[in-house]
C-alpha positions as CSV (number, residue, x, y, z in Angstrom):
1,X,50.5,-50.9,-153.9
2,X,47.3,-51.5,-155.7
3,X,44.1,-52.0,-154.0
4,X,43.2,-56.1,-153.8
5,X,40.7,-56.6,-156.2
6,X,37.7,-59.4,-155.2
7,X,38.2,-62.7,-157.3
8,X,35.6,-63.5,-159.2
9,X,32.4,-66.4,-158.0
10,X,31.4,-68.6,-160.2
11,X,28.4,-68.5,-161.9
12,X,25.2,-69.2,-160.0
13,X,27.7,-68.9,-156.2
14,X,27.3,-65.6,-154.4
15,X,29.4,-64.2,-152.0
16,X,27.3,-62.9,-148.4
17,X,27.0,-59.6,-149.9
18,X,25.2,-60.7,-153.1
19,X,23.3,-63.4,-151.1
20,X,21.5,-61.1,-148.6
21,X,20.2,-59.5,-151.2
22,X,19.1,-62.3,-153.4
23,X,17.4,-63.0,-150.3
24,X,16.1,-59.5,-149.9
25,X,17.4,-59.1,-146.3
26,X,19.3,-56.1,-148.4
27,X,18.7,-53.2,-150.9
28,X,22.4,-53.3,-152.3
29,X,25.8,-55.1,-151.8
30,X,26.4,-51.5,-149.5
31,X,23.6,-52.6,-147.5
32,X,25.0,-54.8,-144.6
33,X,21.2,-55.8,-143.3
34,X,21.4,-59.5,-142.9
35,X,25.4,-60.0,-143.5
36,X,25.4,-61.4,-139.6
37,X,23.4,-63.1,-139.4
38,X,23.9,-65.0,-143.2
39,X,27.5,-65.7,-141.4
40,X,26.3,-66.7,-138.1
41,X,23.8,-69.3,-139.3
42,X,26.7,-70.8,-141.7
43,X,29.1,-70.9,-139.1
44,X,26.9,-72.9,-136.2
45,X,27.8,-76.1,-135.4
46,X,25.7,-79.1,-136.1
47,X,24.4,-79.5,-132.6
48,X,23.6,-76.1,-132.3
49,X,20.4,-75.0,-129.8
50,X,19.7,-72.4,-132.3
51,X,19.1,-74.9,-135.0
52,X,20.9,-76.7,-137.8
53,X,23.6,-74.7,-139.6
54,X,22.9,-72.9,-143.1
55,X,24.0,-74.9,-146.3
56,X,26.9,-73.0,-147.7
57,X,30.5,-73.8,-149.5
58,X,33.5,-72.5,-149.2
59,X,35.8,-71.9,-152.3
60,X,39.0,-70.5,-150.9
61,X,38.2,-69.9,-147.1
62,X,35.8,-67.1,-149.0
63,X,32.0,-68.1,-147.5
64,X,29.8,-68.6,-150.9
65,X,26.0,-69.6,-151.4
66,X,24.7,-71.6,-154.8
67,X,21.0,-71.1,-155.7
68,X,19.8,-74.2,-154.3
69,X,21.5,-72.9,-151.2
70,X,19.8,-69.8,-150.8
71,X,16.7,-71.8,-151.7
72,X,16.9,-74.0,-148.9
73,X,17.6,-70.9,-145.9
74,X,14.9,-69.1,-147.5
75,X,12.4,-72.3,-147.0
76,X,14.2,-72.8,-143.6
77,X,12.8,-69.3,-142.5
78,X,10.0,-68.4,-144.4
79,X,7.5,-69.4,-142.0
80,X,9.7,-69.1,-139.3
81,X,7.7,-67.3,-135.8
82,X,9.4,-64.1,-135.0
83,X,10.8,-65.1,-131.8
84,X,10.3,-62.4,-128.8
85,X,12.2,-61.7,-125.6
86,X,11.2,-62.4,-122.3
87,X,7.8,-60.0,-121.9
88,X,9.2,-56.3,-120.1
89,X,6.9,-55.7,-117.0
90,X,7.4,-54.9,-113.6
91,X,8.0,-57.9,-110.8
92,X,6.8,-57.0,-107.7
93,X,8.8,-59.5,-105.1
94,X,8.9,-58.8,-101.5
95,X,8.4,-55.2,-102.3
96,X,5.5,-52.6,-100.7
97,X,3.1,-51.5,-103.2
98,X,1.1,-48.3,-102.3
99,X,-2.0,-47.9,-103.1
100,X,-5.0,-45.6,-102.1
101,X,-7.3,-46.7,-99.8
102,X,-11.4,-46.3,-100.7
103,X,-12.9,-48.4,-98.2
104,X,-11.4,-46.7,-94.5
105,X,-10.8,-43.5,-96.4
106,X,-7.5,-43.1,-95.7
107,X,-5.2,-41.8,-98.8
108,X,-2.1,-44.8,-98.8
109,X,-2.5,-48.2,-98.0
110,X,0.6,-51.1,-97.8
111,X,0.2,-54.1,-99.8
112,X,2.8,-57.0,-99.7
């Protein structure tokens, strides 16, 4: 049995492996920087917390992007603030702390 080969797009559609690197989320189709998350933000639903889904078609059940589509994500997230995790630190609840002493001279102290 012969390998499947890929139908063909038409022109000016791209599948998700052209279109993260139209974007330049990729170096090559290889490359599968960005595939994820070029899926993910097509599949979300409307009401979404993340935010409103990414304009895309599908031409059959294959996920494709037109120009104008690409256009629009990339303006979506241009400008977009890197968003960060909750800050990594220590919590120090209901825990002892020790710390030297300078003031009696002793060499631990116990702070709550």
């Amino acid at each position: 049995m012969s390998p499947r080969r890929p139908t063909p797009t038409p022109q000016g559609y791209y599948r998700v492996e052209t279109a993260v690197v139209q974007l330049g989320l990729a170096k090559d189709e290889k490359d599968t920087t960005g595939r994820r998350w070029l899926r993910d933000g097509a599949n979300r639903e409307k009401d979404d917390p993340r935010g409103k889904p990414f304009p895309h078609s599908r031409l059959n059940g294959l996920l494709v992007f037109s120009d104008a589509d690409l256009a629009e994500i990339y303006n979506m997230h241009r400008n977009a603030p890197s968003r960060r995790g909750r800050q990594r630190g220590s919590r120090v609840i209901g825990r002892t702390v020790i710390a030297p002493d300078e003031q009696t001279g002793s060499d631990l102290q116990s702070v709550a």
